[in-house]
N, C-alpha and C positions, 0 to 999 in steps of 0.2 A: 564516482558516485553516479554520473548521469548515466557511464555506461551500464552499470549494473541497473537502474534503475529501466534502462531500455529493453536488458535481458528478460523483468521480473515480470514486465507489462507484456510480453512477445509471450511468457512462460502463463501469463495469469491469462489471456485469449486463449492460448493454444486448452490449457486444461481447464478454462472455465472455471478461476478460482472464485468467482464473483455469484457465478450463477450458483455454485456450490454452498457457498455459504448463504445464501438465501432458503437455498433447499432446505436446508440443516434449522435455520430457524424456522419455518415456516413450520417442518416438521415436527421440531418440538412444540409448535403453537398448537398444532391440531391434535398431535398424542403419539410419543414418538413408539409406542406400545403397539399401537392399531396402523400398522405398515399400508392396509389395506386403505385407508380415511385417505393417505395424504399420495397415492398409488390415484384416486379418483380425483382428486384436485390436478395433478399435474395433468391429468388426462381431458380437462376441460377445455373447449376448444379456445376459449379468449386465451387463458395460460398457455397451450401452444402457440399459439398466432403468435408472440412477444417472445417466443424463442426464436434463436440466432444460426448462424451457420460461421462456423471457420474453420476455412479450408477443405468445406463439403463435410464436414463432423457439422450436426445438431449439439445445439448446448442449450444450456437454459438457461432463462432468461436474467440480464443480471440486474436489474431493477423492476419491482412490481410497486404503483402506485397501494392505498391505502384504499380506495374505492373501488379500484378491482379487483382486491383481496378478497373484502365485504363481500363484494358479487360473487367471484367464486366458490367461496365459503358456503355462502345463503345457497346456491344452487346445490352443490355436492350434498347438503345436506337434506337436501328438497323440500326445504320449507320457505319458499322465493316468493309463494302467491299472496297477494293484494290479503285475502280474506283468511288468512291463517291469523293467529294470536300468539304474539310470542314468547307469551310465558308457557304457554299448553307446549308445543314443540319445542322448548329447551326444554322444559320435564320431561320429552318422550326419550331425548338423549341417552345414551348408552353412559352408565356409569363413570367418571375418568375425570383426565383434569381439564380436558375444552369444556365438559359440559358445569366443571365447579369452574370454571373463566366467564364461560359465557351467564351462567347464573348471576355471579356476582355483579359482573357491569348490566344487564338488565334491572337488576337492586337499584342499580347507582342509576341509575335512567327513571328510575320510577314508574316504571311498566309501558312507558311512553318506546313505540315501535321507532320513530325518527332519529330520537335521543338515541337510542341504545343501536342505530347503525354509526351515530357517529360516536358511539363509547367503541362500540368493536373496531373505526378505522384508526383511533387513538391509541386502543392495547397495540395494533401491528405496528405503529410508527414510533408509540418508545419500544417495544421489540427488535427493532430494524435500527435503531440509534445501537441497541449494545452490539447487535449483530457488526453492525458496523466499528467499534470498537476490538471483536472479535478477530473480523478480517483484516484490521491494521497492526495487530498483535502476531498474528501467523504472519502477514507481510514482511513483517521486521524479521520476524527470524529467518525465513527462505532471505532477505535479501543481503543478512549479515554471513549467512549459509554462502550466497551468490558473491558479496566481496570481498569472502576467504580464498576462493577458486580465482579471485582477480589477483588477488596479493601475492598467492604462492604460482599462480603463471607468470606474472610479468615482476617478480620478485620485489612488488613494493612494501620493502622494509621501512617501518615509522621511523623504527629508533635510526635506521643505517639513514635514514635520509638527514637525521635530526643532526646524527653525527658528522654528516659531509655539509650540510650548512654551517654547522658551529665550527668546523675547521677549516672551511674556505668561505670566506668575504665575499669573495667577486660573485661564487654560483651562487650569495646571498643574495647580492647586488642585483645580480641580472633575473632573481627569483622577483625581488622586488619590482621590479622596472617591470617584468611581465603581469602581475596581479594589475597594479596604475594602466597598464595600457588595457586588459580586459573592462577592469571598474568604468574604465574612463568611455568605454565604448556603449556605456548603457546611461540612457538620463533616467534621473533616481524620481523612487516610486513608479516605474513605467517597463519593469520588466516583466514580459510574459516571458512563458512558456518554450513560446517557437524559438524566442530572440534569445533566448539565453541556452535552448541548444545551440543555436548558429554561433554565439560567440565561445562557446565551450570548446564545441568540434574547430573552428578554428583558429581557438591557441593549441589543441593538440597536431592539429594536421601541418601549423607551421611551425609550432618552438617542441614539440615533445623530443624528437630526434636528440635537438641539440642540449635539451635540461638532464636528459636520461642518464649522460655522464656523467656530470656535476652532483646529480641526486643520488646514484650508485642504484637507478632502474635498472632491474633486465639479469640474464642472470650471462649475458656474454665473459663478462671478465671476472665472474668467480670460478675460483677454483674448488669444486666441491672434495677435492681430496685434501685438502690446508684446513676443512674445517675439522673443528673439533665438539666433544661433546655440548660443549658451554654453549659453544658457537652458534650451534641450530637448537639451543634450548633457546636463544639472545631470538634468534631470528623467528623463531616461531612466535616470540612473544610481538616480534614486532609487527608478524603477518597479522595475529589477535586486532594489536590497536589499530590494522590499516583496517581491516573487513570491520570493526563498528564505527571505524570513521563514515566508512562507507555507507554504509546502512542510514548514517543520518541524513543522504539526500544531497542534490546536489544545489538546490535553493537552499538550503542551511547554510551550504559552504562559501555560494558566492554574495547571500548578505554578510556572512559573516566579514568575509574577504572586504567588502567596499568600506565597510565598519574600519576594518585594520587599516585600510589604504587612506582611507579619512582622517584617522589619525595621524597617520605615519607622515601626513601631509601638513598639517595646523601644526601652528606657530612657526618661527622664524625659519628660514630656509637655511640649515647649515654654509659653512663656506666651502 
């Protein structure tokens, strides 16, 4: 999970998936019909200045406050001066659904100019909530997309792993013992971010090698001429359950994990 999770972030810079989906809402805010409206918004110099660079590509920008919206908005439109009235220039508006948006919250302002900048930075910030909702919905799918490509390279199979735990004890044992020594490396409620890559990368960098046979990782010691039809319908389904395991993250997994390990620890100590 954390690796794919590192692809998706490497993948969401490189293409600007952040800046993209602001574009996208922003553009349906102003009128996704009049290409030309939101073509003069991008082109305003504050919204440049808050664009990005990676890797010498321009992107744009992945976060725009609520008051600079407003501001660019009011400029593209040209109606920014002290001495305008802003009922007269949302009637001059061009037909469409900014100027029945912006109508409507001047209504709910009550004609009042200050009211109705802070009606308009309120439309863009529950905007920006579903936007955001949006982009964590395409997220999960590229990243369940990204833990499918992880499952069928380094062949982790759910079920095949489920199967070599339930018929070997020991690689249960020693699966065990390695969750308790990760859990045990972090004091609870106090994990970031950095500390739980560091503790991730190094149960992989020291026990992966030795779990990968136990668990039936990697595709060294199958024989892909022994399988049979069944066989890779079994496995595909297995690759299925690893890529949305995956997907859920790799903070999911290791609360989940101190959870199991907490348990597995309370009451009496076997003999």
């Amino acid at each position: 999970s954390l690796f794919a999770t590192t692809i998706l972030e490497l993948l969401a810079a490189f293409l600007s998936f952040r800046g993209r989906n602001l574009e996208k809402a922003i553009s349906n805010m102003l009128d996704p019909d009049n290409p030309d409206l939101f073509r003069e918004f991008k082109e305003n110099p504050v919204y440049k200045q808050l664009a990005g660079q990676f890797i010498g590509k321009t992107s744009p920008p992945s976060y725009l406050s609520s008051e600079k919206f407003r501001s660019i908005l009011f400029q593209v439109l040209g109606r920014n001066q002290e001495g305008d009235k802003v009922e007269e220039w949302v009637g001059k508006l061009p037909e469409g659904p900014l100027k029945s948006t912006l109508g409507q919250l001047l209504q709910d302002a009550r004609q009042d100019k200050e009211e109705f900048k802070q009606k308009v930075e309120m439309w863009f910030n529950d905007v920006m909530d579903r936007a955001s909702g949006w982009y964590k919905r395409n997220m999960q799918r590229i990243l369940i997309m990204i833990g499918m490509g992880i499952a069928i390279s380094f062949n982790v199979d759910s079920l095949q792993v489920y199967g070599q735990l339930s018929r070997d004890p020991d690689a249960a044992n020693k699966m065990a013992l390695e969750a308790a020594k990760v859990v045990s490396t972090a004091e609870p409620g106090q994990e970031q971010p950095a500390e739980l890559k560091k503790e991730v990368y190094s149960l992989l960098a020291e026990n992966l090698e030795v779990l990968k046979s136990p668990l039936g990782i990697g595709w060294e010691k199958v024989d892909l001429n022994t399988l049979s039809l069944v066989d890779w319908m079994a496995k595909l389904f297995g690759w299925v359950v690893t890529a949305f395991a995956i997907s859920l993250g790799a903070p999911f997994w290791f609360d989940l994990l101190k959870k199991l390990v907490n348990i597995r620890s309370s009451g009496s100590k076997p003999a």
